[in-house]
C-alpha positions as CSV (number, residue, x, y, z in Angstrom):
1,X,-15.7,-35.4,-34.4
2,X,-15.5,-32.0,-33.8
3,X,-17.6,-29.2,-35.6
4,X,-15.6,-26.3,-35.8
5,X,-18.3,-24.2,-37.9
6,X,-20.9,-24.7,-35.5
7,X,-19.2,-21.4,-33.5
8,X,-19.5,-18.2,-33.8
9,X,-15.9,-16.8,-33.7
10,X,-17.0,-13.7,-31.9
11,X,-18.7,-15.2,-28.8
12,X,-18.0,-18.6,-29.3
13,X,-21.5,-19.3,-29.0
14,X,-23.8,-21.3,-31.3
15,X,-23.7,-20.2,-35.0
16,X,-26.8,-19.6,-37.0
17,X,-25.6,-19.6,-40.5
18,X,-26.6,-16.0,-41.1
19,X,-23.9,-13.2,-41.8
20,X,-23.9,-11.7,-38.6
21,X,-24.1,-13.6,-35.3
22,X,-27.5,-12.5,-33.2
23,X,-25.8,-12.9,-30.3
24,X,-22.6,-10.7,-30.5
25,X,-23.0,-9.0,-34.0
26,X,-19.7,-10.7,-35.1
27,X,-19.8,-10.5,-39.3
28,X,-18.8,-14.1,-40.5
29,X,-17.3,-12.6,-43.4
30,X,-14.3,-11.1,-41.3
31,X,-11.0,-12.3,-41.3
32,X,-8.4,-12.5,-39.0
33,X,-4.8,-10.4,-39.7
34,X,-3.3,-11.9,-42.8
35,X,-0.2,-13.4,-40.1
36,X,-2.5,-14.8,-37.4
37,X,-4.3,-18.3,-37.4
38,X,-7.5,-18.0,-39.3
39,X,-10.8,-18.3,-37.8
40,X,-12.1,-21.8,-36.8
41,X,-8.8,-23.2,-37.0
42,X,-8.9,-26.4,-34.4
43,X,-5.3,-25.6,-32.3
44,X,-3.7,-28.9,-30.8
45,X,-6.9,-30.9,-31.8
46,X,-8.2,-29.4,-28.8
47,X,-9.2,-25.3,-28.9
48,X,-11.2,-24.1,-31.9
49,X,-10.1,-20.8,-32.4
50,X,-12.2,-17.6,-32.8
51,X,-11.4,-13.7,-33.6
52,X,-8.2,-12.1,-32.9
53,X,-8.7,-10.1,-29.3
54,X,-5.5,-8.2,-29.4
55,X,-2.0,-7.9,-31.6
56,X,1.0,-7.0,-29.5
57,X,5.0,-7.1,-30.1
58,X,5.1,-10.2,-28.3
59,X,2.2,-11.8,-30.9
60,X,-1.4,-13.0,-30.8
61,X,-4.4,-13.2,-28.5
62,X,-7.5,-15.0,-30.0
63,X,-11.0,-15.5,-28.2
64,X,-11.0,-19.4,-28.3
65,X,-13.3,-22.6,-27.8
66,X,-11.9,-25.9,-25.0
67,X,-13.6,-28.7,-26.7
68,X,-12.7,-30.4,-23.9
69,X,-14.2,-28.0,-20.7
70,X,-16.9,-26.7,-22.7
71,X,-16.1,-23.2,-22.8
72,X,-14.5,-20.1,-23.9
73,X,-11.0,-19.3,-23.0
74,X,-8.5,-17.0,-24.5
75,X,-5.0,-18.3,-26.1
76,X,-2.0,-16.3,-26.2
77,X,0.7,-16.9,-29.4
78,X,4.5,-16.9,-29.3
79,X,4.4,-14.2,-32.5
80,X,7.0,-11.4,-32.0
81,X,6.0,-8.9,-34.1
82,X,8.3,-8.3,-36.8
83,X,11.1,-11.3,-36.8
84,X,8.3,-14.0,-37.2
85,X,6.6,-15.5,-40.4
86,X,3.7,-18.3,-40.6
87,X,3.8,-20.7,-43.0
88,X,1.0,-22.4,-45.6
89,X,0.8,-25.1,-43.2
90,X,0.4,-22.7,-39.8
91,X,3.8,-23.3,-38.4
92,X,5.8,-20.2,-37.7
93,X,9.6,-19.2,-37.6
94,X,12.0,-16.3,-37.7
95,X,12.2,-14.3,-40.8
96,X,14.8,-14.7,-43.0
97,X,17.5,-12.5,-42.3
98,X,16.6,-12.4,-38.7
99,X,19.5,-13.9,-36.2
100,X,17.4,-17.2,-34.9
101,X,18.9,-16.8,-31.6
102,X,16.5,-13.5,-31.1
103,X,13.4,-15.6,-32.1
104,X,14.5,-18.6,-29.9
105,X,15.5,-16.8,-26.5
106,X,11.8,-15.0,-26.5
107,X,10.7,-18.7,-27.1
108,X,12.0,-19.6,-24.1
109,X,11.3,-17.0,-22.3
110,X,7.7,-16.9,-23.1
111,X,7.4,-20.9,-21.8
112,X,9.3,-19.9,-18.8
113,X,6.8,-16.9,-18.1
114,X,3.4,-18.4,-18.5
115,X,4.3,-21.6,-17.1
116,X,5.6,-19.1,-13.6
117,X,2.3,-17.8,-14.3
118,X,0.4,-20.6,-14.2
119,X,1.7,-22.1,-10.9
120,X,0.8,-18.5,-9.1
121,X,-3.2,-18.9,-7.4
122,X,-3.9,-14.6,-7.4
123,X,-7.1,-13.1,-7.8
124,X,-5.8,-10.5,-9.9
125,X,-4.8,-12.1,-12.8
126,X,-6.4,-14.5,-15.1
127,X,-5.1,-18.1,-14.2
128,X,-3.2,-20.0,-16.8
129,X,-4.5,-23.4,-17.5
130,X,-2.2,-24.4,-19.6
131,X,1.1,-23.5,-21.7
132,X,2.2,-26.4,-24.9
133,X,4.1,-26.2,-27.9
134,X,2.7,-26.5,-31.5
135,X,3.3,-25.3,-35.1
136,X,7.2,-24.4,-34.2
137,X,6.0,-22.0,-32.1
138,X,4.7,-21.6,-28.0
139,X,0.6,-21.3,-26.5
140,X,-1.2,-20.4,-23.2
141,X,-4.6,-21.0,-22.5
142,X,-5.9,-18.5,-20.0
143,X,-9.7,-17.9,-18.5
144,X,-11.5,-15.5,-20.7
145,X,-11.5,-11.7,-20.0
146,X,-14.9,-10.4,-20.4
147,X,-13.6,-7.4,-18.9
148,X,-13.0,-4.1,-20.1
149,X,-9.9,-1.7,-20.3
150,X,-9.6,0.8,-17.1
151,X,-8.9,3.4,-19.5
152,X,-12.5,2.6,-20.8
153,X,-13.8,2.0,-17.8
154,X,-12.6,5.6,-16.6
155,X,-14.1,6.9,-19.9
156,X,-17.6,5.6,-18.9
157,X,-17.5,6.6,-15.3
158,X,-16.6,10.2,-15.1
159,X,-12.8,10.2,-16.2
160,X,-11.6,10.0,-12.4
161,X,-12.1,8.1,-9.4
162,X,-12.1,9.4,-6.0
163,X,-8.9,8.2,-3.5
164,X,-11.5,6.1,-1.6
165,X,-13.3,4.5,-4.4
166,X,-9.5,3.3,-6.2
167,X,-7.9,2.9,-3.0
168,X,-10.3,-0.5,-2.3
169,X,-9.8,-1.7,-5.9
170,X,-6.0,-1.0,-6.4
171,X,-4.5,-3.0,-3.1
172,X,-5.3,-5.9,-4.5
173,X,-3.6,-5.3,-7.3
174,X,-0.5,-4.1,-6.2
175,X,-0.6,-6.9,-3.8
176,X,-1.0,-9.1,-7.1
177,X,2.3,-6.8,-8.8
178,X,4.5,-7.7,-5.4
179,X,3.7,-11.7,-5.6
180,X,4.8,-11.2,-9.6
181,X,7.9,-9.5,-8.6
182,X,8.8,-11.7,-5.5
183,X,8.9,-14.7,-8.6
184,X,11.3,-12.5,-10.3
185,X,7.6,-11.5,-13.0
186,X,8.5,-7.5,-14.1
187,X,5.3,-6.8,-15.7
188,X,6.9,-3.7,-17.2
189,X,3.7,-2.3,-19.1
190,X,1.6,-1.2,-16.1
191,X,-1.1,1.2,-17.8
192,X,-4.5,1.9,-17.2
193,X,-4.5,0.2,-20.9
194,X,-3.2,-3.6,-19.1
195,X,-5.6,-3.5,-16.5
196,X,-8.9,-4.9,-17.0
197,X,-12.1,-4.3,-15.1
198,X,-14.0,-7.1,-14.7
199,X,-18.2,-7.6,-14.3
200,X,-17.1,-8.5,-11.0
201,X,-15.7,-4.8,-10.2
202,X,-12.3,-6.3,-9.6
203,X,-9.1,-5.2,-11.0
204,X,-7.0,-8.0,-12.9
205,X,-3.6,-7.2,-14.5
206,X,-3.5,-8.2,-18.2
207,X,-1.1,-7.8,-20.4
208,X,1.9,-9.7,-18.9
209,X,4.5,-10.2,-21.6
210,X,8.5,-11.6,-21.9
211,X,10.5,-8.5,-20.4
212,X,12.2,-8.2,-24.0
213,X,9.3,-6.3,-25.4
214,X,9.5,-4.1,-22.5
215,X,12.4,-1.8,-23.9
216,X,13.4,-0.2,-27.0
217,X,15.2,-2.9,-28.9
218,X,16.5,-3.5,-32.5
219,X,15.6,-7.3,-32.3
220,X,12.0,-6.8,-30.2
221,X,9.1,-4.3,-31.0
222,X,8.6,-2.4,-28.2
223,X,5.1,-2.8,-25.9
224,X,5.3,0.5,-23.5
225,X,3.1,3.3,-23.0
226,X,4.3,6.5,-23.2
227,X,3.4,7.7,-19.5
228,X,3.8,5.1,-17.4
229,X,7.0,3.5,-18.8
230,X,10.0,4.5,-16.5
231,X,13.1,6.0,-18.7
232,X,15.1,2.6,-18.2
233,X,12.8,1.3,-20.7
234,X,13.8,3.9,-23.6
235,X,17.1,2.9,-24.2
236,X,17.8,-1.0,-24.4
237,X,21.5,-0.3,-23.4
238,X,20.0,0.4,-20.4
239,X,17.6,-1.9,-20.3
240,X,17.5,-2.4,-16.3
241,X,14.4,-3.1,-15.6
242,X,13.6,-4.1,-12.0
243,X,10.7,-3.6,-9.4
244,X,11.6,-0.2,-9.2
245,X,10.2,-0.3,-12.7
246,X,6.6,-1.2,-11.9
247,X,6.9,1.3,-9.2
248,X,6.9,4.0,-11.8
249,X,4.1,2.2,-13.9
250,X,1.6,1.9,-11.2
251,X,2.4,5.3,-9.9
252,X,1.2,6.7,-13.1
253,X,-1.9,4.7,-13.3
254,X,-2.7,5.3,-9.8
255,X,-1.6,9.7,-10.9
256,X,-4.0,8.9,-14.2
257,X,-7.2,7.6,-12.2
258,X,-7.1,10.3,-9.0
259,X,-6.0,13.9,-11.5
260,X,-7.6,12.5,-15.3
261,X,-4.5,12.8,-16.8
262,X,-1.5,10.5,-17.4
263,X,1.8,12.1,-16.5
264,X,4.5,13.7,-19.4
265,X,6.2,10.5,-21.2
266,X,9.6,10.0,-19.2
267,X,12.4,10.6,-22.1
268,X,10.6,13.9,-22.2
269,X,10.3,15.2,-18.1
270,X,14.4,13.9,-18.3
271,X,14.6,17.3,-19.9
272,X,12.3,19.1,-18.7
273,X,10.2,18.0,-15.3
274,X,7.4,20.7,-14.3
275,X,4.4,18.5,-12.8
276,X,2.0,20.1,-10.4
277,X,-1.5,18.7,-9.0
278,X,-4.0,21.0,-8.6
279,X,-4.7,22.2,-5.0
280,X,-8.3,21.6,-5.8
281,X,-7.4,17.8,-6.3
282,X,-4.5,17.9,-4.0
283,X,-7.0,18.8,-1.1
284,X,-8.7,15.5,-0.8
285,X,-5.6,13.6,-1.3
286,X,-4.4,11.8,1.8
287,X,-1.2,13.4,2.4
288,X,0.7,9.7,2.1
289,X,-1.1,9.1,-1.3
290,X,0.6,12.1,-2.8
291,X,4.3,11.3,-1.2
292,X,3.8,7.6,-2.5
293,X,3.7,8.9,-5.5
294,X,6.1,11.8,-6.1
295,X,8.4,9.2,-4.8
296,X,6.9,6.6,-7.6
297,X,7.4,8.7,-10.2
298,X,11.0,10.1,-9.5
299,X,12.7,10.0,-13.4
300,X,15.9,8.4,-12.0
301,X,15.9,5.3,-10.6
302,X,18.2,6.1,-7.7
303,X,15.6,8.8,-6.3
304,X,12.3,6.3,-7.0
305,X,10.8,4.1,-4.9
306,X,12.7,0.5,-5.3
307,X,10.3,-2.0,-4.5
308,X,6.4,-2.4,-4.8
309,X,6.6,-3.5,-1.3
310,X,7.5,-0.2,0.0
311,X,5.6,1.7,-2.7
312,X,2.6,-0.2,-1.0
313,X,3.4,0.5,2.8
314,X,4.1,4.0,1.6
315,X,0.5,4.2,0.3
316,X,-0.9,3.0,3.1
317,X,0.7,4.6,5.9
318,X,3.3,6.6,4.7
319,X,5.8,4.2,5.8
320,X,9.2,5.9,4.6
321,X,11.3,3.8,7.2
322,X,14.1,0.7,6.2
323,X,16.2,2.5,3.8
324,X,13.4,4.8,2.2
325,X,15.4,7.4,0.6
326,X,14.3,10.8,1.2
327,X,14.2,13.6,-0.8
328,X,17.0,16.0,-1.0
329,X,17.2,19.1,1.5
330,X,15.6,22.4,0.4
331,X,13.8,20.7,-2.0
332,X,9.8,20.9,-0.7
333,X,7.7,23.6,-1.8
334,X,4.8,25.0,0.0
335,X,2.0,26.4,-1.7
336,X,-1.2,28.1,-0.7
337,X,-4.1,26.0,-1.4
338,X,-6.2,28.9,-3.6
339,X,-3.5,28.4,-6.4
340,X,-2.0,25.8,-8.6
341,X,1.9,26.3,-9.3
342,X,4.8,24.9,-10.9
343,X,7.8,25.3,-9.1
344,X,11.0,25.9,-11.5
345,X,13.8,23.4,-11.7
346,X,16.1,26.1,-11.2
347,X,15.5,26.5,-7.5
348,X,18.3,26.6,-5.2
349,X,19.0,23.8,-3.7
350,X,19.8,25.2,-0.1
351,X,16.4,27.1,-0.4
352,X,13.6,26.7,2.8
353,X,10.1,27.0,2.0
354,X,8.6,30.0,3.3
355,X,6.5,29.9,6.5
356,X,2.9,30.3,6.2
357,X,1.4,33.2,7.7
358,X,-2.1,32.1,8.1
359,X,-3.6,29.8,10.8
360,X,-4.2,27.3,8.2
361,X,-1.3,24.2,8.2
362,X,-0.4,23.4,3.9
363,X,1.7,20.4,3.5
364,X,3.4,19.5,0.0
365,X,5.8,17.2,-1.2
366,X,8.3,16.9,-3.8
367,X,11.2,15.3,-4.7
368,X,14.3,15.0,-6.7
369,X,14.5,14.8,-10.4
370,X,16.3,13.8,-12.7
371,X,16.9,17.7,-14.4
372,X,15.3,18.9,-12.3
373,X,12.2,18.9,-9.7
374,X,8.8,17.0,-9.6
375,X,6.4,19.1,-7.3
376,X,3.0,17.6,-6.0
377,X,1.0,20.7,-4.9
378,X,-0.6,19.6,-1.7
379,X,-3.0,21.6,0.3
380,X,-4.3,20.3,4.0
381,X,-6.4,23.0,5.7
382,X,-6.7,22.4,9.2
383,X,-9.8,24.1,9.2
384,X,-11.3,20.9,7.5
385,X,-9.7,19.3,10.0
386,X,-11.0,20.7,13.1
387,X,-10.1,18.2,15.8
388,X,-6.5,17.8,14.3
389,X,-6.5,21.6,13.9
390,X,-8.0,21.6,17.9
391,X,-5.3,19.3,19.2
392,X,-2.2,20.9,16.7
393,X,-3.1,24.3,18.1
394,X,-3.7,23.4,22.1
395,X,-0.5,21.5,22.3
396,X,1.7,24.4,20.4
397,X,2.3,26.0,23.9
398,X,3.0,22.9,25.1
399,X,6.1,21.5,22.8
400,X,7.5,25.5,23.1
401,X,7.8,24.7,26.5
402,X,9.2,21.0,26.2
403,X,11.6,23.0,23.7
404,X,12.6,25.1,25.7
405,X,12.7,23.1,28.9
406,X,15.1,20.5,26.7
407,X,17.4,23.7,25.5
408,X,17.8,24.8,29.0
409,X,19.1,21.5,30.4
410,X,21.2,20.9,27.4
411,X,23.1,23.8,28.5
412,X,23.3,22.5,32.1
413,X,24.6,19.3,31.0
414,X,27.3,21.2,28.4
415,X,28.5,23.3,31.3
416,X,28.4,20.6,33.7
417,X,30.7,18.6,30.9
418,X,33.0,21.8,30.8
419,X,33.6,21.7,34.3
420,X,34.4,17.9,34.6
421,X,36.8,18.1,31.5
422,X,35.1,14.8,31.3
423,X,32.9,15.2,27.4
424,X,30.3,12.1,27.1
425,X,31.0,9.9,24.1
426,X,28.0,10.8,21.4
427,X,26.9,7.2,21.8
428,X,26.1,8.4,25.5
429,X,23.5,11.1,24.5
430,X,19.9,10.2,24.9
431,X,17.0,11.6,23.7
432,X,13.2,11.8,25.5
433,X,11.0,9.1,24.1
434,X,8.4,10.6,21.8
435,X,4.7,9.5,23.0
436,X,3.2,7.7,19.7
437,X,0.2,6.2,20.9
438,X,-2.9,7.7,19.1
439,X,-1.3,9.3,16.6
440,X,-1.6,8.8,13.0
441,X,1.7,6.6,11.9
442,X,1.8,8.7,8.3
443,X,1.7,12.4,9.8
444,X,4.6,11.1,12.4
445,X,6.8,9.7,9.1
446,X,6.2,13.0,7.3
447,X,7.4,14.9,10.1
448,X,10.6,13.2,11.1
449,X,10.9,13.3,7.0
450,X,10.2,16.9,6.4
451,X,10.8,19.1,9.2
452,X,14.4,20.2,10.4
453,X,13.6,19.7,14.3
454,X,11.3,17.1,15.6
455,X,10.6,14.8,18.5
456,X,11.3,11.7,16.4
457,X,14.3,12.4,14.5
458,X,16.5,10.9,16.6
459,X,14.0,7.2,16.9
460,X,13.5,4.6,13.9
461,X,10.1,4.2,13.8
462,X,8.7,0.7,12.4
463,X,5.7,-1.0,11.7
464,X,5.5,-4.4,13.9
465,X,1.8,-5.2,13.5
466,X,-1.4,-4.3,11.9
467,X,-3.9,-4.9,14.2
468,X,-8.2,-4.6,14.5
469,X,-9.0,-2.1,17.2
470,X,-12.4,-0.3,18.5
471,X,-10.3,2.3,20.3
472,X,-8.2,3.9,17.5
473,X,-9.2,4.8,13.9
474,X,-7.0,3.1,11.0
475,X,-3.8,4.1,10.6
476,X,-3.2,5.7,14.3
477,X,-0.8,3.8,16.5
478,X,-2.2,1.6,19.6
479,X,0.8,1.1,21.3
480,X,4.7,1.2,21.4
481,X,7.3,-1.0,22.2
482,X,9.4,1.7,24.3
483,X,6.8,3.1,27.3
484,X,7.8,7.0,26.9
485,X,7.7,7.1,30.9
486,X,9.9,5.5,33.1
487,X,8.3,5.6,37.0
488,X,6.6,8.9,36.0
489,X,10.0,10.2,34.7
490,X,10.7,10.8,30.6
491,X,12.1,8.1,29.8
492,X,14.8,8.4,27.4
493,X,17.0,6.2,24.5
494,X,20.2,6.9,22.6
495,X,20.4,8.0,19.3
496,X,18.8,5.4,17.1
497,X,16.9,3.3,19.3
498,X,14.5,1.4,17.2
499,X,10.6,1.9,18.5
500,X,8.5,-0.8,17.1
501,X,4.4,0.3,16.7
502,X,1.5,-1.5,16.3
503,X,-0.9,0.2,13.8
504,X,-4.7,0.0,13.8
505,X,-6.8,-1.5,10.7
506,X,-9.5,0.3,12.7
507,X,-12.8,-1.7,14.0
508,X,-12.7,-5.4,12.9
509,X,-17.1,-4.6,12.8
510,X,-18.4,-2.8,9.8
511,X,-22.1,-1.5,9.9
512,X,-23.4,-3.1,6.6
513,X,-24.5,-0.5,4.3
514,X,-28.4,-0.1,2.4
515,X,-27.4,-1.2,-0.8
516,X,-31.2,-2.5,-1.8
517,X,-32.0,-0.1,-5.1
518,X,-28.4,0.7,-6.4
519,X,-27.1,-0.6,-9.5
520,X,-24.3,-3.3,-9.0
521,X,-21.2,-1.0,-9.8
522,X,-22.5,1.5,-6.8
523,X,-23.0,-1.8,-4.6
524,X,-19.8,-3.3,-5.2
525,X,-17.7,0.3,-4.9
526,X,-19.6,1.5,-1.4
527,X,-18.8,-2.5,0.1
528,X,-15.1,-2.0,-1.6
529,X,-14.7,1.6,-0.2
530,X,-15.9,0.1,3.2
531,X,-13.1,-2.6,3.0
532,X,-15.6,-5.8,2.5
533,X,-12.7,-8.5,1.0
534,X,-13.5,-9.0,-2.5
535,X,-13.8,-13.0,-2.2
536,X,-16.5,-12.8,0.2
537,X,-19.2,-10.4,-1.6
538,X,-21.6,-13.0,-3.6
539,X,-23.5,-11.7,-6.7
540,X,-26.5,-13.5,-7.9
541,X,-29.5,-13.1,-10.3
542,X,-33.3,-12.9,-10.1
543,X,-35.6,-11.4,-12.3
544,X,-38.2,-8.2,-11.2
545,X,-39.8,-6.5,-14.0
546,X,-41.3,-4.4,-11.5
547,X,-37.6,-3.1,-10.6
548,X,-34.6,-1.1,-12.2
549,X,-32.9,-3.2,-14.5
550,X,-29.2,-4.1,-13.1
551,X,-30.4,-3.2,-9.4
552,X,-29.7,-4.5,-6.0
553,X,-32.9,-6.8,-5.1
554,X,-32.3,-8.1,-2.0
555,X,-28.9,-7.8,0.6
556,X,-27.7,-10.3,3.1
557,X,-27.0,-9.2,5.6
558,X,-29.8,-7.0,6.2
559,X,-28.1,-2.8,6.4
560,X,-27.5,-1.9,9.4
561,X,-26.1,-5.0,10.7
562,X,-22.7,-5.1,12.4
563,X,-20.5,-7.4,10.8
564,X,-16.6,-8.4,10.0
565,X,-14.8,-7.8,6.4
566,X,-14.4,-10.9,6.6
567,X,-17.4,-12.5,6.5
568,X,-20.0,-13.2,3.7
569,X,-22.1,-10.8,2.0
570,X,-24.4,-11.3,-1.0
571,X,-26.5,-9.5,-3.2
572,X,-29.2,-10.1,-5.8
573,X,-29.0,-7.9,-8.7
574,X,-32.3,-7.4,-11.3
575,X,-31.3,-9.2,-14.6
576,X,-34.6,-7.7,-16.0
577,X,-34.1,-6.6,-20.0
578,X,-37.0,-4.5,-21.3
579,X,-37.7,-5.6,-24.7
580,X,-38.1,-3.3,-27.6
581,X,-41.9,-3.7,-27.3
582,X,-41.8,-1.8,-23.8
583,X,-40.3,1.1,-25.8
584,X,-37.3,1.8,-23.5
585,X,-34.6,-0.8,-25.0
């Protein structure tokens, strides 16, 4: 026989019988909302159930006790938020009044979901032991998030995270939103308020409801977030909701995490659209981070980025190849890096940015809006690049010469073509192939993108391989499938011609860092911004009243050693508490 009122409902740990529990503080004279399942009611003879974690349109999540694993697990509750109503004896239905039909399809659709869910194996999100039916109405069981909001987490850690310190925890999770959306999952609520930070350090999506709360609706309450839902999700008559849709969410969490603000709600930039990032932030912004996501957060869904697979490679490397759809002509502004502007809506579309006159190279990137333009103020000085700025500069001479080399024989060939009476078909044409090797793959995307006359305009460029290399840094190009010289000669390729490029992940060895004496959130960050795969970092216990409370004790392997991301690496954090005694509890 079971004894339900031996657990605390807050912690679901042992109960003592007092008022509150010593262990979380939970007051055993609470109740849970008036609609949900009380306190300590035993659910499908199996799960006791504890407090009420979180209310949403879609129903109820309660902190909960497996009788039959012997620990705490959460339970989410088929309860859609205004059409349902729970009996005396706990079973629940659609209101009276309310078509049944509306109740039903969410039914469904909430099995169908978390039973999808339950068959995916993904780090980053919380597996799904089980889904059942009970009391008229539909369960899942799901491991228990100990975790906290990002949105809280960002509260407690400065407001903002640098692009190396997200980068490392965010590609797991967008690798996580690309596996959802592959099994046909929209998550549709993507908000630093549905992601969860775990003890761990790791980022797990939460928060993944039937797509019907995901749009206003007369039938559903509506579970968005002003500022990272896309406008497709404020009218249901237009409820198309699609990939494209994450896109926009995560581009908003990712805009919320680097600048510490979340962007204007979408029904409201439809209107009127005047974003700008600060140059001061802008500046230590890869330049592919900030065209990911002015792309990500284009109002229209036409002009955004369509799938989270491209969203991602555009992250990375600034992959805008395979039917990436660029942003309209005259519509980039350039902008000094002393000065943060907004750029009107009202600029003329055939407009050039002006050319700077100073020796230092800006890049920024905007692109089409819905009513108007969304500008990302992005300032790169080349004098904080000085080998880029070295190697821009010494070759200037060089391409002016290529230029005008190239100008000069195409008006050989056009008067050789005159004479012959003979003109080539435009298939015949060919073009020099551009030497890629060494080059960053995201500056060589960005200029056949952005600029009117370029080596690589007439090429696709595509990613074949990622590979490990000693010789080039991540993101620069090792080698090409089309050699650039033919017998010493330029070689050259009509129109077109597809050059396939193997990019570096940079050195497969990473020195291991001194992590001995920081806390464990400074441990795990510095192995994440290094690349170290999140399954393979081992955290473990000891106690050192001599040490920091919550530091690293001991490292293996030792700093300083040379190691893959691959392999293992552990470390011992001090679970020391001073007690009240010691005076510094």
């Amino acid at each position: 026989m079971i004894d339900i009122n031996k657990f605390c409902p807050g912690c679901m740990g042992e109960a003592t019988g007092d008022r509150y529990c010593n262990s979380c503080g939970y007051d055993n004279t609470s109740k849970n909302p008036v609609e949900a399942l009380n306190a300590r009611f035993l659910l499908n003879s199996r799960y006791i159930i504890g407090k009420v974690i979180e209310q949403s349109s879609e129903g109820f999540t309660y902190l909960a006790f497996d009788t039959e694993t012997n620990s705490p697990v959460d339970i989410k509750e088929y309860f859609p938020l205004g059409i349902s109503v729970r009996y005396p004896d706990k079973t629940v239905a659609s209101k009276s009044g309310v078509d049944n039909f509306y109740y039903n399809e969410g039914l469904l659709e909430f099995i169908d979901l978390n039973r999808k869910l339950s068959r995916l194996e993904n780090a980053a999100i919380f597996p799904i032991s089980g889904t059942f039916e009970d009391n008229g109405t539909a369960y899942s069981v799901m491991a228990h998030n100990t975790g906290i909001t990002l949105s809280s987490f960002l509260e407690k850690n400065g407001n903002i995270l640098r692009w190396e310190q997200a980068r490392a925890l965010f590609f797991p999770l967008i690798e996580t939103i690309v596996t959802l959306n592959n099994e046909g999952i929209i998550h549709g609520g993507i908000s630093p308020e549905s992601i969860s930070v775990g003890r761990d350090g790791k980022l797990r999506l939460t928060n993944i409801n039937i797509i019907k709360t995901r749009f206003a609706s007369e039938n559903f309450a509506t579970a968005i977030y002003p500022g990272c839902a896309a406008i497709e999700q404020y009218s249901a008559e237009k409820g198309n909701i699609g990939s494209f849709t994450d896109v926009y969410g995560i581009s908003s969490t990712l805009f919320r995490v680097l600048l510490g603000t979340l962007p204007p709600p979408a029904n409201e930039r439809i209107n009127n659209d005047k974003m700008s990032i600060p140059s001061s932030v802008a500046g230590g912004l890869p330049r592919q981070v900030l065209t990911a996501l002015a792309n990500g957060l284009q109002v229209k869904i036409g002009d955004r980025t369509q799938s989270m697979v491209k969203f991602r490679d555009e992250l990375v490397y600034g992959d805008t190849s395979d039917g990436f759809q660029k942003s309209e002509p005259g519509k980039i502004a350039a902008v000094a890096a002393s000065t943060d502007r907004d750029i009107s809506a009202n600029s003329k579309p055939n407009s050039k940015p002006k050319k700077q006159k100073s020796g230092v190279k800006y890049a920024a990137i905007s692109a089409a809006v819905t009513a108007g333009l969304f500008i990302v103020v992005i300032a790169v000085a080349m004098i904080a690049l000085p080998n880029l700025r070295k190697a821009v500069l010494g070759t200037e001479s060089t391409k002016k010469s290529q230029s005008s080399s190239s100008g000069q024989s195409s008006s050989s060939k056009s008067e050789s073509k005159k004479e012959d009476s003979t003109p080539s078909a435009p298939s015949e044409v060919e073009y020099p192939v551009p030497d890629l090797v060494g080059k960053k793959y995201a500056d060589i995307i960005h200029e056949k993108n952005n600029k009117d006359e370029n080596e690589y305009e007439n090429f696709k460029i595509t990613i074949s391989e990622h590979i490990y290399s000693d010789n080039y840094k991540a993101g620069c190009i090792c080698s090409q499938s089309i050699d650039p010289y033919d017998n010493d000669k330029k070689n050259t390729k009509p129109k077109g011609t597809e050059i396939k490029v193997v990019v570096s992940l940079g050195s497969e060895k990473i020195k291991v860092p001194s992590l001995v004496d920081k806390t464990k959130d400074e441990a795990l960050l510095e192995l994440f911004r290094l690349g170290f795969a999140y399954e393979n970092i081992t955290v473990t216990t000891s106690t050192d009243p001599s040490a920091e409370p919550d530091a690293v004790l001991h490292q293996e392997p030792n700093a300083g050693q040379m190691i893959s991301r691959d392999e293992k690496i552990e470390i011992d954090i001090n679970d020391f508490k001073p007690s009240a005694e010691d005076g510094t509890d």
